[in-house]
N, C-alpha and C positions, 0 to 999 in steps of 0.2 A: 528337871533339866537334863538327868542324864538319859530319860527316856527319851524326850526327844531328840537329843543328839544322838541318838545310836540309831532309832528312827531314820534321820538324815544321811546316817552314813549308812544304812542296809539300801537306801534307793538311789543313791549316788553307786553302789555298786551293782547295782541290779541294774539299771539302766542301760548302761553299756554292753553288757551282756542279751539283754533282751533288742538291742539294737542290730547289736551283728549275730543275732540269730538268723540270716537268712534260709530260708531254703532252698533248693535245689533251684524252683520254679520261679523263685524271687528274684537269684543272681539270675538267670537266663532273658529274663524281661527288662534286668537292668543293664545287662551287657547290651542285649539287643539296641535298645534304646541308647544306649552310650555313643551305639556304633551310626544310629541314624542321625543322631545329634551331632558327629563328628561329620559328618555326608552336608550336613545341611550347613553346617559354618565353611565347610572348607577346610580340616585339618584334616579329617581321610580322604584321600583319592580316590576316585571309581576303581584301582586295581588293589589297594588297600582295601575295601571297604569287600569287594569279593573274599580275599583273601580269611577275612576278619569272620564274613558270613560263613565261609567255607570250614570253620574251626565250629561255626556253633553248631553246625551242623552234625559234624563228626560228634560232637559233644551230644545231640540227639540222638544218634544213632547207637552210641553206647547205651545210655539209657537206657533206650527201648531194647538193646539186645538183652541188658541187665535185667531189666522188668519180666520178659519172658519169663521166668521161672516165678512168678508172680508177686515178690517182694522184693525189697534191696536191702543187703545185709549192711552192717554197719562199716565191711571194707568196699563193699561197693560205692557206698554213699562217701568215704573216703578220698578213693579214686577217683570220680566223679567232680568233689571238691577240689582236688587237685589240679584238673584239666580244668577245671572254671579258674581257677588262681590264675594259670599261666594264660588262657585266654583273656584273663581283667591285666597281666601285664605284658601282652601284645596291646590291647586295644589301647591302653596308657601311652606306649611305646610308639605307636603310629599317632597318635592323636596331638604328641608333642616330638615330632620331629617335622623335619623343616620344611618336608613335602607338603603343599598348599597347592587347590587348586586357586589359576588366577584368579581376583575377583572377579574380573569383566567377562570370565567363561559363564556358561550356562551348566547347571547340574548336571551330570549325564547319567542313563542308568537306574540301579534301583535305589 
């Protein structure tokens, strides 16, 4: 009995852990996607939704300047996680404030 209770409690803590292991390339597909899913309901605005783009971007562009030296050290990968946080709470942040395009507009944009 005590085995399998300790069993259940090593994968009730392992779970969570292997959940929010994303990587780099995992948060960037799910921001992106956060931010077209907000486009498509209508809780980003086509100036929002630039704005929103125009952060992933910079967040690419680090990367890649990072990458240059052919790996990323564990404070780059750091960094990197950092500016993905504060991009996951803009896109949060725009996605629930009160700016709504009307419904009877047509999407506009990308």
């Amino acid at each position: 009995m005590i085995r399998i209770t300790s069993i259940a409690l090593a994968a009730l803590i392992a779970v969570p852990a292997i959940a929010s292991a994303h990587t780099i390339e995992d948060r960037k597909a799910i921001q992106a996607y956060k931010i077209e899913q907000g486009r498509k309901d209508g809780s980003i605005t086509w100036r929002e939704g630039i704005k929103l783009r125009g952060e992933q971007r910079k967040i690419e562009r680090t990367e890649t300047q990072m990458k240059d030296k052919g790996y990323l050290s564990k404070r780059d990968r750091r960094e990197l996680s950092q500016m993905q946080n504060k991009a996951a709470k803009h896109i949060y942040a725009e996605k629930h404030d009160r700016w709504h395009r009307a419904w009877f507009l047509p999407r506009v944009g990308r």
